[in-house]
C-alpha positions in Angstrom: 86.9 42.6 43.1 83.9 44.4 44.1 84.7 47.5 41.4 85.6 44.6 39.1 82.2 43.2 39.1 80.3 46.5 39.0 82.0 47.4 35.8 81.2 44.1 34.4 77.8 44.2 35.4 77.5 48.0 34.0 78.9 46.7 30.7 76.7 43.8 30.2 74.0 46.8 31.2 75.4 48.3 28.0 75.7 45.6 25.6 72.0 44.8 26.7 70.7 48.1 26.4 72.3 48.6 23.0 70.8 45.2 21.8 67.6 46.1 22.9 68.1 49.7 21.0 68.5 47.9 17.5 65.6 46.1 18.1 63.4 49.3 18.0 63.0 50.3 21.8 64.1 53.9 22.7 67.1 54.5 25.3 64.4 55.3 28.0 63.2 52.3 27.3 66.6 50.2 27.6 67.6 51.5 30.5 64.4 51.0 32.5 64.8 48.2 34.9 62.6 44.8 33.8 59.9 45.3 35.9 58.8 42.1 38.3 55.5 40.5 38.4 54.3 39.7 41.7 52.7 36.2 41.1 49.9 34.6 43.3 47.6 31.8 43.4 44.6 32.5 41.4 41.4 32.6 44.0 38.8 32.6 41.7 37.0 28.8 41.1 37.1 29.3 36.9 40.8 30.1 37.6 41.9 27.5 39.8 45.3 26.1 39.4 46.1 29.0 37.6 48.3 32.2 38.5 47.6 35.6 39.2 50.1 38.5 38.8 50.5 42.1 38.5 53.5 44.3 37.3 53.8 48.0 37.0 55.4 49.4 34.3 56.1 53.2 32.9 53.6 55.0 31.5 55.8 57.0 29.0 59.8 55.9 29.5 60.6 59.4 28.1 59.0 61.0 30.5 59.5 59.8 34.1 57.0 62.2 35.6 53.9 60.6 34.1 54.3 57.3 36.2 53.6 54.2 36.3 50.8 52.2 35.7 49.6 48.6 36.5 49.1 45.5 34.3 47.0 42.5 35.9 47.8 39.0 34.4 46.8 35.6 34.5 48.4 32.8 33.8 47.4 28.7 32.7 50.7 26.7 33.2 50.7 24.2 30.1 48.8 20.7 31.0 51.8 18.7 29.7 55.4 20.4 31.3 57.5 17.6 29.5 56.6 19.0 26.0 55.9 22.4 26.9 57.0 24.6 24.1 56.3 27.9 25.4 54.4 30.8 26.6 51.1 31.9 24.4 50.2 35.2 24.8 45.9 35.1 24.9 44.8 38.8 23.0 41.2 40.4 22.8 39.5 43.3 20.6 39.9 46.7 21.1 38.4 47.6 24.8 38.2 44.3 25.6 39.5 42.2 28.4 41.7 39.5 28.0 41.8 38.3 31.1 37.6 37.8 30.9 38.1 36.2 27.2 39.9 33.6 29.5 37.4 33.4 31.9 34.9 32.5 29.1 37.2 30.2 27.3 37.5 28.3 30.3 33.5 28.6 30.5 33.5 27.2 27.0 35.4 24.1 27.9 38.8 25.4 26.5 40.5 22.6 28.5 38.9 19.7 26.4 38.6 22.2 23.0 42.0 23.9 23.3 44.3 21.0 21.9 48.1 22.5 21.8 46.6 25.4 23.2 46.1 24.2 26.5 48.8 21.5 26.1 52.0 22.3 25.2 51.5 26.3 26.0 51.4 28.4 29.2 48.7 30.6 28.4 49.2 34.5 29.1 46.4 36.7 29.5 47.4 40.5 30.1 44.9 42.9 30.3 46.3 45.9 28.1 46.7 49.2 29.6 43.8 51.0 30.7 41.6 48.0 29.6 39.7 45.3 32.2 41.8 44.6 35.2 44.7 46.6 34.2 44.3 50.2 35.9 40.4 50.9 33.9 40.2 53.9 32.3 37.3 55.5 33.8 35.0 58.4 32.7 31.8 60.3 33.9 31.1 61.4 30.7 28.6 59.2 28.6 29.8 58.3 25.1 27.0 59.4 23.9 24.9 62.4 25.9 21.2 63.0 25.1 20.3 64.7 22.2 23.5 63.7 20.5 23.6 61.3 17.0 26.8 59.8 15.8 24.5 60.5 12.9 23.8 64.0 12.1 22.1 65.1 10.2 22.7 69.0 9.8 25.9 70.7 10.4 24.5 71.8 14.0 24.3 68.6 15.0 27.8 68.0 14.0 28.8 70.5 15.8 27.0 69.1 18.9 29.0 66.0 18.5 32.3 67.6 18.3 31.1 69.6 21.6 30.0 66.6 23.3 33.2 64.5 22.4 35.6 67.2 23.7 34.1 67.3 26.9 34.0 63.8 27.2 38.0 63.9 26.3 38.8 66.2 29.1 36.7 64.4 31.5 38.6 61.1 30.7 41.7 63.1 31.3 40.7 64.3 34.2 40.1 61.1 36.1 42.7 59.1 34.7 45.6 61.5 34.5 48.7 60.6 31.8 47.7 57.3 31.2 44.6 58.9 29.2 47.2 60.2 26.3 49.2 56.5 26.5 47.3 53.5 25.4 48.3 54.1 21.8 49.1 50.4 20.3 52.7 51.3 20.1 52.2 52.4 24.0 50.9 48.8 24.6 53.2 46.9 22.6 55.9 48.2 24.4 54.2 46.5 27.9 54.5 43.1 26.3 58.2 43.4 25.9 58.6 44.0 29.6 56.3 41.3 30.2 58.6 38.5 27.9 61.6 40.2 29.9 59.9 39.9 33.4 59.0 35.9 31.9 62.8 35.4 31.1 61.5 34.2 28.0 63.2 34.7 24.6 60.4 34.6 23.0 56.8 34.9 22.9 53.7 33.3 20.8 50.4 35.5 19.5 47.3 34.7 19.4 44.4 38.1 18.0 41.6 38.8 17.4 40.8 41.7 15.1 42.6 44.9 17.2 44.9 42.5 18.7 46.4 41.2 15.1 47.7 44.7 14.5 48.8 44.8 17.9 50.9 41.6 17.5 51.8 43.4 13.8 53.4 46.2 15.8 54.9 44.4 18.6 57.0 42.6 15.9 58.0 45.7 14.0 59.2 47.4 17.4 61.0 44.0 18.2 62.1 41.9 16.1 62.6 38.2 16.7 60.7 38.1 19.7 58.1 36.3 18.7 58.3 32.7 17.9 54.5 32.3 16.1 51.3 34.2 15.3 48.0 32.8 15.4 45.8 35.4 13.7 41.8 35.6 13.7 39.5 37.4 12.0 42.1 40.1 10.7 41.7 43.8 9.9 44.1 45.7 7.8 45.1 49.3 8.4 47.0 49.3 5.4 44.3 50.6 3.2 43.2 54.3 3.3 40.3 55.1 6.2 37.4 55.4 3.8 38.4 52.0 2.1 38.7 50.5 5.5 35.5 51.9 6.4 33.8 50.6 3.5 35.2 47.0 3.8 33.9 46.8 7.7 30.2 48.5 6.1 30.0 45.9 3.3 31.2 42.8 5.8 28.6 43.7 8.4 26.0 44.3 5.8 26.6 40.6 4.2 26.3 39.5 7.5 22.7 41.1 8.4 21.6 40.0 5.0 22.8 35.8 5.7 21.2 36.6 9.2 18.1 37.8 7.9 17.6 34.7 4.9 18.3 32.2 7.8 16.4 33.5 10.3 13.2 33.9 8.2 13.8 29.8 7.3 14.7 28.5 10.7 12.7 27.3 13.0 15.2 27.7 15.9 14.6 31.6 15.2 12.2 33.6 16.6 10.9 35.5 13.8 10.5 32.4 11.5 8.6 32.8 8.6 8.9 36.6 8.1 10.6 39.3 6.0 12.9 39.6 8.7 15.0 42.2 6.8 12.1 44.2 6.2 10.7 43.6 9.7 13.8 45.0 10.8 14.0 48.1 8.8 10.2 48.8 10.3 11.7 48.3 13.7 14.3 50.8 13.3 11.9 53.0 11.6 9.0 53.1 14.8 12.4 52.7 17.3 13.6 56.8 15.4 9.9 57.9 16.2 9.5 56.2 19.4 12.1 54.6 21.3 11.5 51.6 22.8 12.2 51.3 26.5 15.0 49.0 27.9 12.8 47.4 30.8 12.0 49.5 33.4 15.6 51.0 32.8 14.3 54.1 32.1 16.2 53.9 29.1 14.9 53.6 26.0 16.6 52.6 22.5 16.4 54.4 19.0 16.6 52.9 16.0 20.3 54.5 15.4 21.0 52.4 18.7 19.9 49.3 17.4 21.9 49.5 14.0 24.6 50.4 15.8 23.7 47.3 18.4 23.2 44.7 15.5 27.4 44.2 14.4 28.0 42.6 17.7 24.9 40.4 17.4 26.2 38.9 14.5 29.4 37.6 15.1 29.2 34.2 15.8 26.4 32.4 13.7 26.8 28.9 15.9 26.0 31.8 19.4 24.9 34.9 19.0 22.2 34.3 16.1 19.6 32.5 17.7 19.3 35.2 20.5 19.8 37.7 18.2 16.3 37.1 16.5 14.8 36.6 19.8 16.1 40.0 21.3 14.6 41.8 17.7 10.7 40.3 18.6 11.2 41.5 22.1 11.7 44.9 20.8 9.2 44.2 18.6 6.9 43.6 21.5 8.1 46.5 23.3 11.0 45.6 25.3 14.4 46.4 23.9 16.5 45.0 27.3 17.8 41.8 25.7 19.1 43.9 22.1 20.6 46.6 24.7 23.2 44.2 26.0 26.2 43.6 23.6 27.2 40.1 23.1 30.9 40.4 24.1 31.2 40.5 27.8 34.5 41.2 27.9 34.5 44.2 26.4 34.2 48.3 27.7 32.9 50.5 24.8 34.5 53.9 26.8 38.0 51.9 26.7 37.9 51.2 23.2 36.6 54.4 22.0 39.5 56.0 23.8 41.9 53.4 22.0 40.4 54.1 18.9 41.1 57.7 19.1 44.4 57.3 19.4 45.1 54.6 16.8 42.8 55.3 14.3 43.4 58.4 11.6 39.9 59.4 10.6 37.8 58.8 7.5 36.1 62.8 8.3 37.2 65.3 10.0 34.5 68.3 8.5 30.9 68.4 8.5 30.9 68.2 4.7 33.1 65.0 4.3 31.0 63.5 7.2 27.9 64.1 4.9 29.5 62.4 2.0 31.0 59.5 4.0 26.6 58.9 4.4 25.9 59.1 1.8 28.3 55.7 0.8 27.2 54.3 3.9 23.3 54.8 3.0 24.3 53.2 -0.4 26.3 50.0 0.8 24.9 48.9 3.9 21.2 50.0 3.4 19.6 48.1 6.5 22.8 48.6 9.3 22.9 52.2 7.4 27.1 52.5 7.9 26.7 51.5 11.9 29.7 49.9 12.5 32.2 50.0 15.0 35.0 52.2 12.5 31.9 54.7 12.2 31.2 54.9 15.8 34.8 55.4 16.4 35.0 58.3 13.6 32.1 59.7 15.6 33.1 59.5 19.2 36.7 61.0 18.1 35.6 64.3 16.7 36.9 67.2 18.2 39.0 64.8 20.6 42.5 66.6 21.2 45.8 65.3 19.3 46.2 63.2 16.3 45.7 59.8 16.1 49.3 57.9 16.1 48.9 55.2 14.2 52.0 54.0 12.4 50.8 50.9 10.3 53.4 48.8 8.8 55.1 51.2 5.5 56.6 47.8 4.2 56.9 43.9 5.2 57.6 43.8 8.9 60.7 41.5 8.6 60.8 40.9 12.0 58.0 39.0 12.6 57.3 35.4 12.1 55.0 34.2 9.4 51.9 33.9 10.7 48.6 32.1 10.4 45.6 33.9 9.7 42.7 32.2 10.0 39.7 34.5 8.4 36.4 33.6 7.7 34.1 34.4 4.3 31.3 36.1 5.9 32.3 37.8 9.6 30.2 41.3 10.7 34.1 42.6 11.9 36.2 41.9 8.9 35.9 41.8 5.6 37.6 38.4 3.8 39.9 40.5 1.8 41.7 41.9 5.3 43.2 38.5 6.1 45.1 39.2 2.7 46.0 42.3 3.1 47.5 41.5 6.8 49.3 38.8 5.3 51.0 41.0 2.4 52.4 43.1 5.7 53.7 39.5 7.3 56.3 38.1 4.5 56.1 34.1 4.7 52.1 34.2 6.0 49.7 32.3 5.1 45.2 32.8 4.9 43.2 30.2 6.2 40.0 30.3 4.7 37.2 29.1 6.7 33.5 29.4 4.6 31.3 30.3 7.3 30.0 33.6 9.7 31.7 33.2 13.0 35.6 33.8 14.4 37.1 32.4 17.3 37.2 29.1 14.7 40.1 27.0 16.6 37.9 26.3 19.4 34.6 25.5 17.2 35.9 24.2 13.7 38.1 20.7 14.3 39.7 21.4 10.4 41.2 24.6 12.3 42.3 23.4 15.5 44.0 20.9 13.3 46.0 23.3 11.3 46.8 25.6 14.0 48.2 22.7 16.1 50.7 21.7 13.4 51.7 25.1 12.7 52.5 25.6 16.3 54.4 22.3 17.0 57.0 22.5 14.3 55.6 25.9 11.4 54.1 24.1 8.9 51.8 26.2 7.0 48.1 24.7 5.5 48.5 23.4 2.1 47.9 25.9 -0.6 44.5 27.3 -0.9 43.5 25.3 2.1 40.0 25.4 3.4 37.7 24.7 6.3 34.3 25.0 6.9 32.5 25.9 10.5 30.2 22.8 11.4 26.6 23.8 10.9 
């Protein structure tokens, strides 16, 4: 009986591990046991009620000897069990935590803003490898050492960069052993799938933002059927060459700074009403390359490449970050740069990201002379931000790093995923409006929600959103054709 049993439990093994297989995982993969998540109550008052967890799981499958590594998790059980349809899986930018996109969610009353988010769904935030709570990668390093541009402006200087970046690289790999080479996004995908087998769920439901569309994108390639629905916002697409992609972010970001500036200059709630505020800005960036302003008593100081390269993430969100946006520029007008030297997004590590980035993104340059022409387009198409946005930083801070980026974007229509819902704004500093087409070209059956406005994160701020996503969740219905919302002013 006994030898009976085994054999039936080592060929349901087998049937499994083969299913698993077609769906895109490798053998190492099948044949790794599901790991467990050790579940606890949450302690934290903005979490209460809520569920803790961690799970380890293997750094590479195919190769035993780097490891393991730990995911932390948090979990927000639906508010209505009886019509509880499943679990939502809660993803952040590149860097970023999603476990602290939570927290602030809750902060930002998600329970009474949420609708089917907080109702009919458990949500799931997993900090990705190497990111937040989940095993942060660590460096000594700075990304950016003294003396060093992302910038340059002579081939020495590139040359410093490159320097700088490589030392930087085997630093990171120093502290933070195997895992450094292995949070690629097919990497991190792959810890999702042991997170719906560790759930016992069939399948999953997506929500992005930017990084974390692709993310979901690549999830669904490498296994098919396993999610239910995708809740995209704010998309990016990969599918266009690195220049192009480049370009789209420079020309987004740029549009954004110029809406900024023509609102600010009109509004009373901003600080530098009644000015030129896009020429009071260039002058600020100007005098900040000559002499940087300090950051408090920090004894840190900001130039004016620092603030362009500050001023994306201050322009996210229109309804949040705009009004303190003007009011950190005339406090570095007046001499104090603290309040412009702190990014908007709390959730997010710039080290983590960059070390993402490097492993995801192919890059636009990889010589001094196609740097030089790449600023030449940027000084052209985003004259005030000058190209500073987060694709160029990432070009920059991967220079010289070792290996080859291995990002595998989607050759065809990923048939394996659900059609999705990608909610994109007109005028967003992180994404061009094009990309949500683009994304959806990838997504067979998808569908753009256009929202005319300057901010993401719409379902909790736009009720014309929350109202579509809702009914795409409960049953799949799509927006009517060219369907349109509008963030409340």
């Amino acid at each position: 009986m006994l030898v009976r049993t085994a054999a039936a439990v080592a060929g349901i093994t087998a049937v499994t591990a083969s299913l698993i297989v077609a769906n895109g995982a490798s053998a190492e993969e099948a044949s790794t046991p599901t790991p467990r998540i050790a579940w606890k109550d949450c302690n934290e008052p903005i979490f209460q009620g809520m569920d803790c967890g961690t799970m380890r799981v293997p750094i590479d499958p195919s190769r035993p000897s780097t490891g393991t590594t730990q995911l932390a998790l948090v979990r927000r059980p639906a508010d209505n069990q009886a019509e509880r349809i499943g679990t939502m899986l809660m993803n952040n930018g590149p860097g970023s935590s999603s476990i602290e996109q939570l927290r602030y969610a809750m902060i930002g009353q998600l329970d009474k803003l949420g609708g089917s988010f907080t109702k009919r769904f458990d949500l799931l935030a997993v900090d990705p490898r190497g990111v937040g709570h989940s095993s942060p990668l660590r460096c000594d390093v700075p990304l950016k050492g003294r003396g060093i541009t992302h910038f340059p402006a002579t081939e020495a200087e590139f040359n410093a960069l490159k320097a700088h970046n490589k030392a930087l690289a085997a630093n990171c790999r120093e502290k933070n052993g195997p895992l450094a080479d292995h949070v690629d996004m097919a990497s991190t995908a792959r810890d999702f799938e042991y997170v719906r087998r560790a759930l016992g769920e069939k399948q999953l439901h997506w929500y992005g933002i930017t990084y974390s569309n692709l993310l979901g994108r690549t999830y669904a390639k490498l296994y098919p059927g396993r999610l239910r629905s995708m809740v995209l916002d704010t998309a990016t697409n990969d599918g266009l060459p690195p220049v192009e992609r480049m370009a789209d972010e420079m020309r987004a970001a740029e549009d954004s700074f110029n809406r900024f500036a023509k609102w600010c200059g009109t509004s009373e709630s901003c600080a530098l009403n009644g000015q030129d505020v896009a020429a009071v800005y260039d002058q600020l960036v100007k005098k900040a390359n000559a002499e940087p302003i300090p950051i408090g008593t920090t004894g840190r100081f900001m130039n004016g490449e620092d603030i362009q390269t500050a001023t994306q993430g201050h322009l996210v969100m229109k309804l949040v970050t705009w009004g303190p946006f003007g009011k950190a520029l005339k406090q570095a007008i007046d001499g104090d740069a603290s309040l412009l030297s702190v990014d908007p997004d709390k959730t997010l590590d710039w080290t983590q990201a960059q070390i993402q980035a490097c492993q995801d993104m192919p890059p636009a340059a990889t010589n001094w002379r196609q740097y030089a022409n790449l600023k030449t387009m940027a000084d052209e198409i985003s004259p005030h931000l000058g190209g500073a946005v987060q694709s160029w930083t990432y070009m920059a801070g991967c220079l010289g790093w070792p290996g080859a980026a291995k990002h595998s974007p989607a050759s065809g229509p990923v048939n394996g995923a659900p059609p999705a819902l990608i909610l994109q704004s007109t005028h967003e500093s992180l994404a061009a409006y094009n990309s949500g087409f683009g994304l959806a070209a990838q997504l067979p059956g998808s569908q753009v929600l256009t929202n005319v406005g300057d901010d993401y994160t719409m379902y909790m701020i736009s009720p014309c959103v929350l109202e579509n996503v809702d009914r795409y969740l409960a049953d799949g219905t799509m927006p009517a054709p060219r369907a349109t919302c509008a963030t409340p002013s």
